[in-house]
N, C-alpha and C positions, 0 to 999 in steps of 0.2 A: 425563693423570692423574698423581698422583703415584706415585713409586716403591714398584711394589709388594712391595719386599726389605726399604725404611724401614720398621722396628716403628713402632706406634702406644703406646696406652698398657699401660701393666704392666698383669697380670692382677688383678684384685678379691680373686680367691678360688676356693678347690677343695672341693668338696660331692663325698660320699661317700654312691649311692643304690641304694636297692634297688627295681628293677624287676619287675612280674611278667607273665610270656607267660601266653597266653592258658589255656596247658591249666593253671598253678599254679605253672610252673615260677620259680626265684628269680633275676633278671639281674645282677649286680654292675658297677654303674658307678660315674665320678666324673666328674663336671663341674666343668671351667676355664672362668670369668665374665672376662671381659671387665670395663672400668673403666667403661663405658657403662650406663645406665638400662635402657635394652632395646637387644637388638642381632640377629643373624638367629645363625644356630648353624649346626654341623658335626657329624654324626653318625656315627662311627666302631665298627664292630665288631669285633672281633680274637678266633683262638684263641690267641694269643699272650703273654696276660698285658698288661692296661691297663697293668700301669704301666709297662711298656715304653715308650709311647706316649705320657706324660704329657708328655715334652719338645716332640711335636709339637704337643701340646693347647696348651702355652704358646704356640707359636709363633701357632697358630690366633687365641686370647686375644687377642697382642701387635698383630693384626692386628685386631682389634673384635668377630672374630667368639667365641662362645661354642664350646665344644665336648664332648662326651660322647662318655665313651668305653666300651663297655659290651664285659664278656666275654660270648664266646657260650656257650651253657648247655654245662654241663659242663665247661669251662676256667674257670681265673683263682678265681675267684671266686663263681661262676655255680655253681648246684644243675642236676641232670638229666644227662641221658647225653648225652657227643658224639657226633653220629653224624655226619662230613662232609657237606655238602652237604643235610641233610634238612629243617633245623626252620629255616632262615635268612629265611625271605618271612616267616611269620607273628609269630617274633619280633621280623624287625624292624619290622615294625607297629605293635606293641607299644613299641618301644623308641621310636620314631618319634612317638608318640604323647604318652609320658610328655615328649620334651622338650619339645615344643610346648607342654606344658599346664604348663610351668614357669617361675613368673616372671621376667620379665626377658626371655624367648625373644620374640621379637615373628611367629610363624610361620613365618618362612623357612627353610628347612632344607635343606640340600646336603649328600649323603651320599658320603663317601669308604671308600678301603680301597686295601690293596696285597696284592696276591697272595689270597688265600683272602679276605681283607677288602674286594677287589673286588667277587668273588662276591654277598657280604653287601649292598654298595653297590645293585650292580646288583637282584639278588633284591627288597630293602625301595623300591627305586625302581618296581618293578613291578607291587606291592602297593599303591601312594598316587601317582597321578600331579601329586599337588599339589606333589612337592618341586620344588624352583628348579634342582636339577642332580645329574649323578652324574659323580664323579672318579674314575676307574677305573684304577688303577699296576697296572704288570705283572702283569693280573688271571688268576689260576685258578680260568677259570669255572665248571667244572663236574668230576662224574667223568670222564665219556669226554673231554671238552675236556684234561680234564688227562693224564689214560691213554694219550694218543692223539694221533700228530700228525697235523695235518690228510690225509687221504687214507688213514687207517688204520692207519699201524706203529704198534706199543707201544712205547711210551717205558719204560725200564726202570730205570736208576739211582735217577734222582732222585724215580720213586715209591717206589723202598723206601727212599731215605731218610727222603722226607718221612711215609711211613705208620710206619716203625719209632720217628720219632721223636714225631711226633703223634697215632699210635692210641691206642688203650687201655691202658694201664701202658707209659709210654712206655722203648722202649728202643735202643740201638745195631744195627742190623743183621750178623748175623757177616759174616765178609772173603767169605765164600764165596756168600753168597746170591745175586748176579747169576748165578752160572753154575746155578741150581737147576732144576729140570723138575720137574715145569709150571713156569710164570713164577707160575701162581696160589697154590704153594703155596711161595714165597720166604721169607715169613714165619711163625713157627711159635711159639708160637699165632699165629694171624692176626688182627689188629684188627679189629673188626666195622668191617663195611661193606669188606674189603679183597678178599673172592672177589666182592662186587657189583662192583668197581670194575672189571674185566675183562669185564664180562658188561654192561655201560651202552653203551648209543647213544656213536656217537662226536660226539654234538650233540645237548644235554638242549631237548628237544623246546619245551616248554613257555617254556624261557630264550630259545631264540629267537625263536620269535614273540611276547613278548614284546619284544624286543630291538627287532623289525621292526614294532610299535607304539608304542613310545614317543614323545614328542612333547618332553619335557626336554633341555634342552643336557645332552651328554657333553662331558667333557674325557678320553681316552684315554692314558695316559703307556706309553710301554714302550724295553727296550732291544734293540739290532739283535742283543746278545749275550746275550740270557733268551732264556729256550725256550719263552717262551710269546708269541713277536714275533709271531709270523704270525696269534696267534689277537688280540690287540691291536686288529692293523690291521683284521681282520675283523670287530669288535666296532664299530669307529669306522666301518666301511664299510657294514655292516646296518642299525646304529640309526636309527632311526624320524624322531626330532628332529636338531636343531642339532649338529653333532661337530664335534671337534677333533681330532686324530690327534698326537700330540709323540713321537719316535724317536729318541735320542741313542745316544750311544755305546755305551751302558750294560752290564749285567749283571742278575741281577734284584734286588740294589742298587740300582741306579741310580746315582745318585752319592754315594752315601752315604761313600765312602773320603776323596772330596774333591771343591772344585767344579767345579776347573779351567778351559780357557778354553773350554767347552762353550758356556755359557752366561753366557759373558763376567764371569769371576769370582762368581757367583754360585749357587746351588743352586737344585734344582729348586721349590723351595717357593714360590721369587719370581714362578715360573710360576700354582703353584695359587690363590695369594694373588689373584695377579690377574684368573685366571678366575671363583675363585669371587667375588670384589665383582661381576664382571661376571654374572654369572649370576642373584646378589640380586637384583638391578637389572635384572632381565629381558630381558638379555644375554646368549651373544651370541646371532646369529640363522644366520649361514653354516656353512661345512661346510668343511676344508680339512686338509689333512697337511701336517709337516714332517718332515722326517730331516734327522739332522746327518752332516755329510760329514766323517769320522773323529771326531777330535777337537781340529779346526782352529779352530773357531767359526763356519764356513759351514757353512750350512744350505741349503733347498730345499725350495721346494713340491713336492712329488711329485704327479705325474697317478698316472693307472691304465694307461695304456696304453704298451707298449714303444714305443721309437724307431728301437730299432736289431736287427737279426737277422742272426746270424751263424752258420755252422756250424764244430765241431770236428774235428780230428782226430787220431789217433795218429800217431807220426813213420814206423811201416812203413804206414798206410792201413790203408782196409776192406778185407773185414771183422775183425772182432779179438774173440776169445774169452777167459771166461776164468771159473773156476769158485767158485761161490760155496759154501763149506764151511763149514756150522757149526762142527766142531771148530775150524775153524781161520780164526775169521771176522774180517775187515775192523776193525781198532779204532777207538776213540773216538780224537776228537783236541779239546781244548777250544777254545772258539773265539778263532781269533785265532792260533792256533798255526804257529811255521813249520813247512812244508810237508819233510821230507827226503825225499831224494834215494833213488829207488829203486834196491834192488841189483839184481845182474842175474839174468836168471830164463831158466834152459837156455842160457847162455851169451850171452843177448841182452845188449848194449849196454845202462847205465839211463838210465832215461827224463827227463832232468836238464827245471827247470821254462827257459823260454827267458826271457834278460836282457831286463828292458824298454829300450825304446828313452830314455826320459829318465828320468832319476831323482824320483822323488816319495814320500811320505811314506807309512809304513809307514799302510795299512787298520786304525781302531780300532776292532778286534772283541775288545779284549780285557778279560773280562769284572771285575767287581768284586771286591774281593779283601775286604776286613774292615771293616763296617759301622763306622761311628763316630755318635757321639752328633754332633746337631743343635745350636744354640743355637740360643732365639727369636729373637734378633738378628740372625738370619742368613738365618734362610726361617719360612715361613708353618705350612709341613709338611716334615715328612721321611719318608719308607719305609725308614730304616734298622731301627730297630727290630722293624717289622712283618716287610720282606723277611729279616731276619738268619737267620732257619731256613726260609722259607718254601719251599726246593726242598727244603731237607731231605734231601741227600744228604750220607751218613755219612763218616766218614774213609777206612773204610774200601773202599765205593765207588769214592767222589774218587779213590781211589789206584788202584783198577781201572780208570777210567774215563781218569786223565792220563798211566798209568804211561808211560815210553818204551816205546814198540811196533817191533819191525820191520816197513815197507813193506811188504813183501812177502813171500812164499814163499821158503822155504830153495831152492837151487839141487837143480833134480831135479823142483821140484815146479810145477805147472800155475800158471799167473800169475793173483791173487787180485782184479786188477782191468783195467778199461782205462783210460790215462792217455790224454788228447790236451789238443789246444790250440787257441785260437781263433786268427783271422790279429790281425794288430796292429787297435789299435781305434782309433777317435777319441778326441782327448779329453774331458773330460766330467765327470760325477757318474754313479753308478751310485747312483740314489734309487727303493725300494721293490724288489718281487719279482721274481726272475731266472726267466723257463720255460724249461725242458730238454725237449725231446721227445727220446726214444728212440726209435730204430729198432733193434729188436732181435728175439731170441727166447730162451724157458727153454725147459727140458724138464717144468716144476714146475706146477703147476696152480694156486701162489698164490705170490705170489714179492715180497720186499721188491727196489726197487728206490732205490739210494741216491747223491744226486750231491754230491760236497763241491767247492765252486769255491775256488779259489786264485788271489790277485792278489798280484805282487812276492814269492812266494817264501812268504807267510803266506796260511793258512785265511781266505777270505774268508765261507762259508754253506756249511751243509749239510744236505741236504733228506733223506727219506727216504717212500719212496711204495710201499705195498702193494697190488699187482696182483692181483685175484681173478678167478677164472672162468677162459674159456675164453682160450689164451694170444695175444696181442694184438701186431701188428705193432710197433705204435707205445705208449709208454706218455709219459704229459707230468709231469710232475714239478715244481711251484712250489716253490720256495725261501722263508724267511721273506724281510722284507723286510731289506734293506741300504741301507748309506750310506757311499760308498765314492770316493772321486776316483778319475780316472783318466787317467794321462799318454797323451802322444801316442805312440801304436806299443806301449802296452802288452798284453799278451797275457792271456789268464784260464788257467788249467790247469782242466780237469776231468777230475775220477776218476769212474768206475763200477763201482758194487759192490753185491756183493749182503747188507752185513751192517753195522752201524755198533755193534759188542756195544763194551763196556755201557752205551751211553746206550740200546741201543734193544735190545728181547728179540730175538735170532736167528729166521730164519724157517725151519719147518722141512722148507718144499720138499714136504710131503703133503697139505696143503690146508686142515688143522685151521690152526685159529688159534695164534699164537706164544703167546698166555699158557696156554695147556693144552696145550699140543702136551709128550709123552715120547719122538719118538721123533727125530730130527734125519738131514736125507740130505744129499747135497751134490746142487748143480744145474750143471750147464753151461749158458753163456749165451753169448748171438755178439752183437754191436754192429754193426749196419752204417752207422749213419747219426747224428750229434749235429746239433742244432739246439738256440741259445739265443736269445731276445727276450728283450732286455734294456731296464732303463726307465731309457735314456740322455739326460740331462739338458745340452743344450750349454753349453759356460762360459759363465758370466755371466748366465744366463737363471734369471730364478725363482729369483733368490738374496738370502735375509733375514738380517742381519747377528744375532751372538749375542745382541748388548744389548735389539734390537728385539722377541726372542721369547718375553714378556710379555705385549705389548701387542698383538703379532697372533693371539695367544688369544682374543683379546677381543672381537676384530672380527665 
């Protein structure tokens, strides 16, 4: 096929329309025409402001396809009240509807979005299973999908960013709101729908079995460094119909700062462009993942299943304790971060990470830094525009969330985590999710527990897994997924802890939930045992060059 990065012809023209949802409400769109008679379309929804988006539209245009791009009610343009996640299935029906029934459209309709405009994608594809495809970027499927990482902790930060800044009378959240009790009343006023958002299933019932019926090819896009990786690959792994799984280096950017040699000089658009022709065209038919292995331009088909199983350990052995204290809990580390060197705690020796046996290339986990405008010339689509606010963590957050932290407890005080280390590994790719089984115990009747892995001295993932009920020998903990090289004899670090504040609300050891919990205790925990399955990819094996991963979208 031809390159799907080469534009085609200029755009026709841009139409300025008003749609209407079903209960009266008013939709503010514009459509980008294509230079073609009739041509198939792209349906895009955003809270974000279309015109943000209109660079992608071109790009869509530049490529044959038509595109519209419509505010959701109560944003942009659009009349009615926003309320996340409520009115998205019927409006886009609605919206869905109006393009089709507009000249020039010839029926085919493939519906995109990135981050909240996933949602949208996926919602209006569920509602009409006539559309040809749903492209889904670093989607924020839902309340609890988004409140919640998989296995139940509260994700904290970057919800009060994105609610302070996309609720109702949008505004900055103060410096101090992460440390707030309750976690539900962070916000003040609160944006409607922001105490529902705490109180939602951690998996909107309806979205996935929906999800687990569909019969449309997905293309799934995300990065190993968004916070929404793990729920991506779970979205491409449930779906009903044809998927695609794409994993790069990314952020929830994507590549939006630049193209680099991810994708072999090229931007993610060259990917979408080529899916969606293939999709028009009642393509593709298979199912498959790739992740990219840092940001070298190897990539990998990822299986599901580990290869390789190892156990950890601390340098004195089991068992090893150590106390998880809200006041004084475990911090964020952004991803991709190097790892420092723990101080020593009661006079112990620190815990230094062990030199790898060969030298290899720092782990690209480090996330996107400043969206930049797309040209059509360049890709099909972009998610800079959309993803630019889309986690919507404040400055003042960010700056809670990356500030430098000390390691560990001041000298005197009980050690805030356990460090060990795997034996040297083979070499390899380290493609998709990492399992941690604990062997452990709390004293806490509901207990977060939190594994950060480190390769080569830098953060490679970090998971975090709330334990409810009766206290459990063993707790298993998946990781989002990764794409990671790994030299011969190189070792992983893993920490265990009980707190990851402020990406993630403290837990408060009494069994209420962390978003309404007032009261916070500290917990003592013991480690007796680490186990990792890892999804070790031998070299050379199941490896797609950058330029090719296009055209194996397609397939």
């Amino acid at each position: 096929m031809t390159d799907p990065a080469r534009p085609g012809p200029a755009a026709q023209g841009t139409d300025d329309l008003d749609l209407t949802a079903p209960d009266g409400v008013r939709l503010a769109a514009t459509l980008v025409r294509p230079a073609a008679a009739t041509w198939p379309a792209v349906l895009i929804r955003t809270p974000y402001g279309r015109g943000r988006l209109l660079p992608e539209a071109r790009g869509w245009a530049a490529h044959g396809f038509g595109c519209l791009v419509v505010d959701v009610r109560g944003r942009g343009g659009s009349t009615g009240e926003f309320r996340p996640y409520a009115h998205e299935t019927d409006d886009g029906a609605a919206a869905l509807a109006a393009l089709r029934a507009t000249p020039g459209c010839d029926g085919r309709v493939v519906l995109a979005g990135a981050s909240y405009g996933a949602h949208c994608a996926v919602a209006g594809a569920l509602a009409d299973p006539g559309v040809c495809g749903v492209l889904a970027a670093v989607p924020a499927l839902g309340p609890g999908e988004t409140a919640r990482e998989p296995g139940g902790a509260a994700r904290l930060a970057c919800r009060i960013g994105w609610w302070s800044e996309h609720g109702a009378g949008a505004r900055p959240a103060a410096p101090s709101a992460a440390a707030t009790l309750p976690v539900s009343g962070a916000l003040t006023p609160a944006p409607d729908g922001w105490a529902d958002l705490w109180d939602a299933p951690e998996e909107t019932p309806w979205l996935w079995s929906g999800i687990a019926r569909a019969a449309m090819p997905l293309l799934a896009v995300g990065g190993t460094a968004d916070p929404f990786a793990a729920r991506t690959r779970e979205l491409a792994r449930r779906w009903g119909g044809p998927s695609r799984l794409v994993l790069g280096p990314w952020g929830h950017e994507l590549d939006a700062p630049a193209p680099g040699a991810v994708l072999a000089g090229r931007r993610i658009g060259a990917v979408y462009a080529a899916w969606a022709r293939a999709a028009v065209q009642g393509r593709p038919r298979g199912r498959g993942a790739l992740v990219a292995v840092g940001e070298t331009g190897r990539w990998v088909r990822a299986g599901d299943g580990p290869a390789v199983t190892v156990a950890a350990a601390p340098p004195d052995g089991f068992p090893a304790g150590f106390v998880a204290a809200p006041e004084r809990p475990v911090r964020s580390r952004p991803p991709g971060a190097p790892t420092p060197a723990l101080a020593p705690i009661d006079g112990a020796a620190p815990a230094a990470t062990p030199p790898a046996a060969t030298p290899a290339a720092t782990p690209a986990a480090t996330p996107a830094a400043t969206p930049a405008a797309t040209t059509a010339a360049t890709t099909a689509a972009t998610t800079a525009a959309t993803t630019a606010t889309s986690t919507g963590t404040t400055a003042a957050t960010t700056s809670a969330t990356t500030a430098a932290t000390t390691e560990s407890a001041a000298a005197g005080r009980p050690a805030d985590r356990v460090v060990a280390h795997t034996p040297p590994l083979p070499a390899g790719v380290l493609a998709g999710p990492l399992v941690v089984t604990v062997t452990g115990e709390t004293d806490a009747p509901d207990a977060d527990w939190v594994v950060r892995v480190g390769l080569r001295g830098h953060d490679l993932v970090t998971a975090v897994h709330r334990h409810r009920g009766p206290a459990s020998r063993q707790v298993v903990v998946t990781t989002p997924p990764v794409g990671a090289a790994v030299g011969e004899g190189d070792r992983l670090r893993v920490e265990i802890a009980g707190h990851h504040w402020p990406a993630h609300a403290r837990n408060p050891h009494t069994g209420r939930d962390p978003a309404h919990a007032t009261e916070l205790r500290a917990d003592r925990r013991t480690v007796h045992a680490l186990r990792l399955d890892l999804p070790h990819v031998r070299p050379g094996r199941d490896e797609v060059a950058a330029a090719a991963i296009p055209e194996e979208v397609t397939l």
